[in-house]
C-alpha positions in Angstrom: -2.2 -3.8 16.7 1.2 -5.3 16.5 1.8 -9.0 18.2 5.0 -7.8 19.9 3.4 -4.2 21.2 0.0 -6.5 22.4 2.6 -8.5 24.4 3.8 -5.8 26.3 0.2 -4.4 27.1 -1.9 -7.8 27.6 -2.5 -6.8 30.9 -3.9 -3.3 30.6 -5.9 -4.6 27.0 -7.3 -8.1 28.3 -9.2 -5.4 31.5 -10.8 -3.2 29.0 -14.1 -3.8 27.9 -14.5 -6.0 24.7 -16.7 -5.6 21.6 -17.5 -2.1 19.8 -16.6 0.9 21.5 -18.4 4.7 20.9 -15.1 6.4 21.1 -12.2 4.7 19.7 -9.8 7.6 21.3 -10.1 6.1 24.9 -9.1 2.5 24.2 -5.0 1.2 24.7 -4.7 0.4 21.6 -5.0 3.8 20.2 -3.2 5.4 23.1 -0.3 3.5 21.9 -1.0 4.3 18.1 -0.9 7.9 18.8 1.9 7.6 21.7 4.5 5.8 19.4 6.1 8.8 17.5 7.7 5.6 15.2 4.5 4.0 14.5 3.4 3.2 11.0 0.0 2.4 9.6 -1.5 0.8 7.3 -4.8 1.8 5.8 -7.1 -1.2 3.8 -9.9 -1.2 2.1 -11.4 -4.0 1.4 -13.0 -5.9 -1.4 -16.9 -6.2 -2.4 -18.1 -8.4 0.0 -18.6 -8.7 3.5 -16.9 -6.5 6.1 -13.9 -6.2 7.8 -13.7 -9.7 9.2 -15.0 -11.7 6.1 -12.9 -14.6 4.9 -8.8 -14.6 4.2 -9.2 -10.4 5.2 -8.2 -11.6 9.2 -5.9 -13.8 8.4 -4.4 -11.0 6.2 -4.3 -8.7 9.1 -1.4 -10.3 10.8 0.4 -11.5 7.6 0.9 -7.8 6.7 3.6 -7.0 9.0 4.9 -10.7 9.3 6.4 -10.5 12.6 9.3 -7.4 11.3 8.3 -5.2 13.6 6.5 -4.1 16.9 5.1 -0.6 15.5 2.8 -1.4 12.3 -0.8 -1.1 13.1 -3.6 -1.7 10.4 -6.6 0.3 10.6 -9.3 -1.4 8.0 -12.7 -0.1 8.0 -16.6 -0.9 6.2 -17.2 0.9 3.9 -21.2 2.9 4.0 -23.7 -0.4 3.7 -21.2 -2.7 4.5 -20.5 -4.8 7.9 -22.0 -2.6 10.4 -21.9 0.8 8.6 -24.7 2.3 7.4 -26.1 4.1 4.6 -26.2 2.8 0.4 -23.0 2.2 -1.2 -22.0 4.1 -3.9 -18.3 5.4 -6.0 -18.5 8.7 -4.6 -19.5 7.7 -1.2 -16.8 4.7 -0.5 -14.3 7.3 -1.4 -15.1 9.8 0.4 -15.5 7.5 3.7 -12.1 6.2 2.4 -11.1 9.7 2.8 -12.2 10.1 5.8 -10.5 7.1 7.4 -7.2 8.9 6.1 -8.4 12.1 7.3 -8.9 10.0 11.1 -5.6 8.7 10.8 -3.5 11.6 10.1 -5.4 14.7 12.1 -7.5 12.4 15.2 -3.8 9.6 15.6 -1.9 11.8 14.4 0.3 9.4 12.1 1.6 11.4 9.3 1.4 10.6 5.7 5.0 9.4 5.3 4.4 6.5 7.7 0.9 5.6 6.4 0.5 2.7 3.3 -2.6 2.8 1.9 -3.4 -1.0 1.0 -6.7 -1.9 -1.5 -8.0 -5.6 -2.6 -10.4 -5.8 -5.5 -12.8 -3.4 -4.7 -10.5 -1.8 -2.3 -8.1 -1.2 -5.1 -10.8 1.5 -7.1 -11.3 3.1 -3.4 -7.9 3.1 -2.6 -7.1 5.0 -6.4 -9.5 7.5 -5.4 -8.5 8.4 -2.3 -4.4 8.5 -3.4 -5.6 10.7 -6.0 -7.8 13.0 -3.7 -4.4 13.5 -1.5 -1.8 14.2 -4.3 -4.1 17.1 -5.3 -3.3 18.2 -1.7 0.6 17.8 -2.2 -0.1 15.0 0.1 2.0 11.6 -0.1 2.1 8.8 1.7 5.1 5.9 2.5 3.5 3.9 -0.6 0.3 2.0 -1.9 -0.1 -1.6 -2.9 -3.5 -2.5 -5.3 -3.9 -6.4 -4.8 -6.2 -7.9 -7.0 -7.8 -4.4 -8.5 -9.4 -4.0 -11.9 -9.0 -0.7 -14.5 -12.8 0.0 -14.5 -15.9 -1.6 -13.8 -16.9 -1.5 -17.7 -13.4 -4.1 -18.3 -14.3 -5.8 -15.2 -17.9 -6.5 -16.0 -16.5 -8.0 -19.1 -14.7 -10.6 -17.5 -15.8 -10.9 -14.0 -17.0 -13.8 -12.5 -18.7 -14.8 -9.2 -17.2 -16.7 -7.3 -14.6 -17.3 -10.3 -17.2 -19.2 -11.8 -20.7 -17.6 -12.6 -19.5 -14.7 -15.1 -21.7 -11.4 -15.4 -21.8 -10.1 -19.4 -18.5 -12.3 -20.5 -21.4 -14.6 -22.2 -22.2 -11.3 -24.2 -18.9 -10.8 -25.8 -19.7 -12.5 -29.2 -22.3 -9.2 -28.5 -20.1 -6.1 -28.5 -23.1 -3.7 -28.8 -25.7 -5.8 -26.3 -22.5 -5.5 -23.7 -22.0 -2.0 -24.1 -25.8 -1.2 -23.9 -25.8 -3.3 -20.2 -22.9 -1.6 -19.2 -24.2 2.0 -19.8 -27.1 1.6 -17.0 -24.3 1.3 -14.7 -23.5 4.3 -12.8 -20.6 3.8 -11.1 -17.6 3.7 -13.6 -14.7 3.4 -11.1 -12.0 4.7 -13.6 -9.0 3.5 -11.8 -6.4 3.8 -14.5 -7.0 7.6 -15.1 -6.9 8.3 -11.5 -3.9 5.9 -11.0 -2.4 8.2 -14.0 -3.3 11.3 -12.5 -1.7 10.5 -9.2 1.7 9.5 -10.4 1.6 12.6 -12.9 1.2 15.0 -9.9 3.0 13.1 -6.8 6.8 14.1 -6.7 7.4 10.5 -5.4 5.6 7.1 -5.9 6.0 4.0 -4.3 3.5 1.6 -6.1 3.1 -2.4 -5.3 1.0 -3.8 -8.1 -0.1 -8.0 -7.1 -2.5 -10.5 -8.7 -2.6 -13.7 -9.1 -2.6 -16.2 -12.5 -5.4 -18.1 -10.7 -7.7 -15.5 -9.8 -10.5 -16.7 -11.7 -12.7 -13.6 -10.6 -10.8 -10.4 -11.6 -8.4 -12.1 -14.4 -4.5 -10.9 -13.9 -4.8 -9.1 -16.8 -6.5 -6.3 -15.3 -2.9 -5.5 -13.7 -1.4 -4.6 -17.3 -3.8 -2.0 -17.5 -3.0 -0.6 -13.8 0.9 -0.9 -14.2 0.4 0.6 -17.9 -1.6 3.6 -16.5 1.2 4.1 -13.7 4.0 4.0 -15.8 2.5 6.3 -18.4 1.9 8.7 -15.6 5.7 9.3 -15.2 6.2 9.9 -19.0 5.8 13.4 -19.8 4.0 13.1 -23.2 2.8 9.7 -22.3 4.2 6.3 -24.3 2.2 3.4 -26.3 2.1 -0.1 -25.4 4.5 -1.1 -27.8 7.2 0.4 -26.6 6.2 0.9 -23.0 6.0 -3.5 -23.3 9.6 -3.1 -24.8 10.6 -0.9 -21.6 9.0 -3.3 -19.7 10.7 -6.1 -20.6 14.0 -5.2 -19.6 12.9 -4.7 -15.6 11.2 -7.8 -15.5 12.1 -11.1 -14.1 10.1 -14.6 -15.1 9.5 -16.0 -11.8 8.7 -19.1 -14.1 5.2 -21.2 -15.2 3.7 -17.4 -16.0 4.7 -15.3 -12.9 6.7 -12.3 -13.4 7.6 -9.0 -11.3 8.4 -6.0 -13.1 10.0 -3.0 -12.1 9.8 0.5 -13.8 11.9 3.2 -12.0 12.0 6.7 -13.2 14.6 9.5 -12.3 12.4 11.2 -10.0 11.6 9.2 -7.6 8.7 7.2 -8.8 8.6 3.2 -8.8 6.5 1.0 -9.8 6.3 -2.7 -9.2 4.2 -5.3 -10.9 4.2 -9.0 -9.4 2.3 -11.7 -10.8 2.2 -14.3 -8.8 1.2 -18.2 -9.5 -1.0 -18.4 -7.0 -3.4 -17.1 -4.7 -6.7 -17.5 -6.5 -8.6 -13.5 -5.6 -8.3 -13.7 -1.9 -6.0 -15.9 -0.6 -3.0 -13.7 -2.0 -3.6 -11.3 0.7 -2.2 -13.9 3.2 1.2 -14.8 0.9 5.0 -13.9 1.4 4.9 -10.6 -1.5 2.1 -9.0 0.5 3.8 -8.8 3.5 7.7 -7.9 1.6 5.3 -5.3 -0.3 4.3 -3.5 2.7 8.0 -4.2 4.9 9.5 -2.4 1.6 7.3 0.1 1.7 8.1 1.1 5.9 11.4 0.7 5.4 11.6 3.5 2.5 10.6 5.8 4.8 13.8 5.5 6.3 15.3 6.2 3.1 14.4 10.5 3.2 17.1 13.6 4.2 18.0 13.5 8.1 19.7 16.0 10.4 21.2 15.0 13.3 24.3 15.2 15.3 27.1 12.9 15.4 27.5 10.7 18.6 30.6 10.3 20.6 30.9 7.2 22.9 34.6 5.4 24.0 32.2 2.5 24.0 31.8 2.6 19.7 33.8 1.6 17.2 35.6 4.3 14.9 33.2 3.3 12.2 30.1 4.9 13.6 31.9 8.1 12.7 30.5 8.8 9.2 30.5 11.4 6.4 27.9 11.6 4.1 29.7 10.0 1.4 30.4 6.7 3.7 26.5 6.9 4.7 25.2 5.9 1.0 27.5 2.6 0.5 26.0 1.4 3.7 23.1 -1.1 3.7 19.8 0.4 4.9 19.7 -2.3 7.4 23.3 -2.1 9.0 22.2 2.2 9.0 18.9 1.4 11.0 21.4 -0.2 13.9 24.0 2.2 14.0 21.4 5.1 13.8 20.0 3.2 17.2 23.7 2.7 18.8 24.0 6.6 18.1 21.1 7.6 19.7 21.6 5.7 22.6 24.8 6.7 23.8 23.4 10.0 25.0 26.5 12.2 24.2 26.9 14.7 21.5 29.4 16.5 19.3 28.4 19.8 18.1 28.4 19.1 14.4 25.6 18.3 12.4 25.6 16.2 9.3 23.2 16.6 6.3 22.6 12.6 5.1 20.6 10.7 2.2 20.0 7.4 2.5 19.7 6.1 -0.7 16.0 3.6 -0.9 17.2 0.2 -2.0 14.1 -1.1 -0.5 12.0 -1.8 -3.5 15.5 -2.6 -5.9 
């Protein structure tokens, strides 16, 4: 729950009952999920171990929103086998109870897919392509997705993952192409992440895709987020593009943050963005808690500003000529300055009866 909207309700939270509840639907803080018809939400999945409240994932809970706004809620859930959840873990089942959390979200809170980020951290970042993927066959799309820390598949990641950053699995067995190959065929999840990241970006008619990892993640290495950008990017090229020239391409959108860090942007005519940001540091957990977590999901809330609105025009004696606009003034406007005057217009109650037909142009992720 937001910090500013638990101020307001301290009183009527702090007299419910604490600890698990049997139905979520009767407490305060999802009457005011459901009752805020401006709410936003974001959905994570966490990594492989633990539960919800392991480690840096609390601490990540209220760096998300960073204080911008009162109506951002997070909704993170254990996976089957994990925390208190119960059942065996398995690919096809931490999707589909990904799924389901979606499913919850959009038809039991009723928060629609254009105010819903879907946020993944190691682990969370396979689920989280799944699930995407699962929805865009629906013609479903959400506000935007951020993958922090993710891997392309569990046959690269067995190659070069280590525990803890320091006990590796099979990167001993490397000097062994066909002994690491052999190991890795007994396992049997394969959590293809790059061809269901593909897959989504080919079908969704807009994308808005945060890609972060850190130099100093010693247990998923940052190279894993070439391979995720690469698959994203090649899903908005019709006939698909090597790495040579898609590194080319690259190149031009990207801006050295310096000693290794970089973000990269790769933008597309119809309305698909990607956005790659290496970071220094931030080790495999501790990112979730940083400064381009938090802008990643503000960015992402805010373009959901940035979509076709009809409305009427405002009169008030009380406003400034200037908050008389055509749609040509609208688009040189910053989306910031728009969000205010928007309000103003709102709030003055009286109305003209023409109606205007406006884009905001997203500049949110530029």
């Amino acid at each position: 729950m937001p910090l500013g909207l638990y101020a307001k309700h301290e009183s009527e939270i702090l007299r419910q009952p604490s600890g698990f509840v049997d139905d979520i639907s009767l407490t305060k803080g999802f009457e005011l999920l459901r009752g805020d018809p401006d709410a936003r939400l974001i959905i994570n999945f966490h990594g492989t171990f633990g539960n919800v409240a392991q480690g840096e994932r609390t601490g990540s809970y209220r760096a998300m929103p960073d204080g911008s706004t009162s109506n951002i809620h997070i909704l993170a859930i254990d996976y089957r086998g994990f925390g208190r959840s119960t059942g065996f873990p398995t690919e096809e089942g931490l999707i589909t109870d990904g799924i389901a959390a979606v499913d919850w979200a959009m038809k039991v809170a009723k928060v629609p897919s254009s105010r819903i980020v879907v946020l993944g951290q190691s682990l969370g970042t396979a689920v989280a392509c799944g699930v995407i993927e699962h929805f865009a066959l629906q013609g479903i799309e959400f506000a935007g997705v951020v993958l922090v820390a993710g891997f392309t598949d569990v046959s690269d990641l067995l190659a070069s993952y280590s525990i803890a950053g320091w006990i590796p699995l099979l990167s001993p067995l490397r000097p062994y192409p066909a002994l690491q190959k052999l190991f890795i065929s007994y396992v049997n999840d394969k959590w293809p992440s790059t061809s269901r990241l593909m897959n989504f970006v080919q079908i969704s008619k807009r994308v808005r895709l945060f890609i972060i990892h850190a130099l100093d993640d010693y247990e998923i290495p940052w190279y894993h987020s070439q391979g995720l950008f690469a698959a994203a990017a090649n899903g908005t090229m019709d006939s698909g593009i090597d790495m040579e020239l898609l590194e080319k391409m690259k190149a031009r959108n990207t801006i050295d943050m310096g000693d290794g860090a970089f973000i990269s942007t790769w933008k597309t005519g119809n309305d698909k963005i990607i956005r790659q940001e290496v970071v220094g540091h931030g080790a495999h957990s501790t990112v979730l808690t940083y400064a381009p977590l938090s802008l990643a999901v503000v960015s992402l809330i805010r373009s959901f500003i940035s979509c076709s609105l009809i409305f009427q025009c405002t009169y008030s004696t009380s406003l400034p000529m200037r908050h008389f606009w055509s749609p040509m003034t609208l688009e040189s406007l910053p989306l910031d300055v728009l969000c205010l005057e928007f309000s103003l217009l709102f709030e003055s109650k009286t109305f003209l009866h023409t109606c205007y037909y406006i884009t905001i142009t997203d500049s949110s992720m530029l």
